[in-house]
N, C-alpha and C positions, 0 to 999 in steps of 0.2 A: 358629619351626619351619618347615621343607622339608619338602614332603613330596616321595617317589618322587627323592629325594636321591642316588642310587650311580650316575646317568651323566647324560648330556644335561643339557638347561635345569637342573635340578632342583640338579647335580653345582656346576652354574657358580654357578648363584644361591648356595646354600649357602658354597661357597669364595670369594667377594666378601664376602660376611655378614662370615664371620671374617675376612679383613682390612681391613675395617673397623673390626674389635674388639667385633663384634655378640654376643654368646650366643648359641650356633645351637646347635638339636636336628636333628639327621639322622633321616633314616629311609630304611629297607630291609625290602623285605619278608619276607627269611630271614635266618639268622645266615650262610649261606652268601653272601649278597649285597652281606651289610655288611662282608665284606673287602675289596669296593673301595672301602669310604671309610675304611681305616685310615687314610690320611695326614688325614684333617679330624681324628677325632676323635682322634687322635695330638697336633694340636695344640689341643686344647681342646673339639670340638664332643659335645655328647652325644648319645646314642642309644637312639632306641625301633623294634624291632624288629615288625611288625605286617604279614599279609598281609589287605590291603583287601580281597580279593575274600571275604574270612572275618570276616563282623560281629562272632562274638562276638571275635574275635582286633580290631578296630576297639575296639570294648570297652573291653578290654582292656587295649589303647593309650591310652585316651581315660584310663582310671582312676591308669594309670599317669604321665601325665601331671600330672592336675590333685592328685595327690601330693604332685607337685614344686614347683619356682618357679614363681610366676605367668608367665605368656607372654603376649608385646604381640602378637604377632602371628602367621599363620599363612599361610604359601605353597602353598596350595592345587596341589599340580607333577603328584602322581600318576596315572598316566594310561595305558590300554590303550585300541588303538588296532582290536580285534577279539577274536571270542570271547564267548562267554556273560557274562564279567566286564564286560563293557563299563558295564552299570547301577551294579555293587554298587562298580567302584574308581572311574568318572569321575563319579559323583550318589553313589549312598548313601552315600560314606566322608566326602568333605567335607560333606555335611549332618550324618554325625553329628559331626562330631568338631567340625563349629560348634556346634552345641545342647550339647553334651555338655561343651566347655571354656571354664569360666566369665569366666577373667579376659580374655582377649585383646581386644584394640582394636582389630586392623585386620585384612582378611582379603584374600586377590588368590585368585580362581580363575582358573584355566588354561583359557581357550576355543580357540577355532579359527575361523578364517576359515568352517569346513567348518560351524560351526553354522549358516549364514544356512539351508541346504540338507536342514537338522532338521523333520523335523512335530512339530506343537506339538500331538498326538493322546498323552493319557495312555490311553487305554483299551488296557487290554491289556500294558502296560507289565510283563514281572518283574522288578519291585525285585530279589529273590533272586538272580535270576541263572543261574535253573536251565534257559532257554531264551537265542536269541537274539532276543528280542522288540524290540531296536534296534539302531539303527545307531547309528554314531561322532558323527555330525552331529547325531544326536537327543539325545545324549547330552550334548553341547557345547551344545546349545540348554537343555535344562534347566538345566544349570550356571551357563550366565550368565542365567537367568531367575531362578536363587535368588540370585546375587550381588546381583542389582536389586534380592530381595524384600527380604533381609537389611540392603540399604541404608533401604529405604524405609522398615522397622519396628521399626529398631535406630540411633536419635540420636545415639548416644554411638557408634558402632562405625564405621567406613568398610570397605566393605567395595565391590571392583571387581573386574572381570575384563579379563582381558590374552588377549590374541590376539598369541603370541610369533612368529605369521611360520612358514612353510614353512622351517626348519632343519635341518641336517646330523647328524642326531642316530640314536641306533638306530631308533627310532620315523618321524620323518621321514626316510631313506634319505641314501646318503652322495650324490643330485643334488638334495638339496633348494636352492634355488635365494638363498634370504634368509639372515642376518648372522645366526651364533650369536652375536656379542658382541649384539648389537640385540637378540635374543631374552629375554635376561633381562635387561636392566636396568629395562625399564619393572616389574615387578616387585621388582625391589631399589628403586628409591625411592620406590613408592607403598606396601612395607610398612616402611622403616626410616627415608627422610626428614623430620625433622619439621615439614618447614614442608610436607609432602603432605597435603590437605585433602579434597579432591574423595572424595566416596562416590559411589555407583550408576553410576559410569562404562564404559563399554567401549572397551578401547585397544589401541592399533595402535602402536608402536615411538614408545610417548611422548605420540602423541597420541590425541583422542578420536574414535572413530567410531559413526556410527549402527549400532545391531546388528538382528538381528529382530524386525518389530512384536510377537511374542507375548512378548519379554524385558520390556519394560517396560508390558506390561496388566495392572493388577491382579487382574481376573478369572480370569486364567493364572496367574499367581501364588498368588493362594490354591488353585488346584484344585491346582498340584505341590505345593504345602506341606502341602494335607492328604492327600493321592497322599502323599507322602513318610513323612508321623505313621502313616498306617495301614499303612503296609508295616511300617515298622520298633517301634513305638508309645513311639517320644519323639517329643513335641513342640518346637519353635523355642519357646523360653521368653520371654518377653515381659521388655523392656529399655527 
């Protein structure tokens, strides 16, 4: 699965997937949005329609999902860049729909360079989304702090986050300066390759870099993960 799949990184990852011959699940967050990916699911790819910044619509998603066929893996893509949504689509949507969908193996969330520049201060945080109690970069720093946690507590799972570069993308403006091919593939083969092994990583067009001290502390880790269970009240299920 891709998620935030109808343009940018998200568009590209997805459309490499299927030719490869991969099973891809699209997503869009309106039925309106999801006509710019007629042409994937035209040739094959399915689709769950779900607006993140709307939990019980995440839900939703998540139930309709593990319905279906078992899923190896998850492309953590979707992503607002400002606005009150910032918590509930770049943190709360990939934390629940990790907890929430049981069979998958491998997971890549979507960072930013821009997390080093994140405070790693939960207090005051709304999960909900009903203020702007963060920024982008805070945002980007919890994200790859749960990719670390998820690695660390989950054996069987691999689970990393990719920092796709400054790209030319809606989100990133048409002077963003870095390679949209470079952008997604480190994501295309640390969730589809099988000889890809590496969990708790944080990566830069391929390779690994050091992220923010508060990503891999466990003490930070468990205060977002139960920061996380009480905002939302699902738990990270034990694996």
């Amino acid at each position: 699965m891709v998620t935030g799949s109808t343009d940018g990184l998200g568009r590209a990852t997805a459309d490499t997937l299927l030719r490869q011959g991969h099973d891809v699940i699209v997503h869009a967050r309106s039925a309106h949005r999801a006509e710019a990916i007629a042409d994937l699911t035209g040739r094959g790819a399915d689709l769950v329609v779900a607006d993140f910044a709307n939990r019980d619509e995440v839900h939703a998603a998540a139930e309709q999902l593990q319905a279906g066929a078992p899923i190896d893996g998850v492309v953590h893509n979707a992503g607002v860049i400002s606005g009150t949504a910032i918590v509930p689509v770049n943190v709360v949507a990939p934390y629940l729909l990790t907890a929430l969908l049981r069979s998958q193996s491998r997971h890549v969330y979507l960072s930013s360079s821009m997390h080093r520049g994140g405070s790693a201060r939960l207090d005051g945080v709304d999960w909900e989304g009903g203020s702007s109690s963060s920024s982008y970069s805070d945002s980007k720093l919890f994200v790859t702090a749960f990719a670390a946690a998820v690695a660390a507590r989950w054996s069987g799972v691999q689970a990393n986050a990719v920092d796709p570069g400054w790209v030319p993308t809606k989100m990133g403006g048409a002077g963003a300066s870095d390679d949209l091919e470079l952008g997604h593939r480190t994501q295309e083969r640390l969730i589809a390759d099988p000889d890809a092994s590496v969990s708790g990583g944080y990566w830069f067009h391929d390779r690994q870099q050091d992220p923010h001290p508060a990503v891999r502390d466990p003490q930070f880790q468990d205060a977002l993960l139960r920061a996380l269970e009480a905002a939302t009240g699902v738990a990270l299920p034990e694996r």
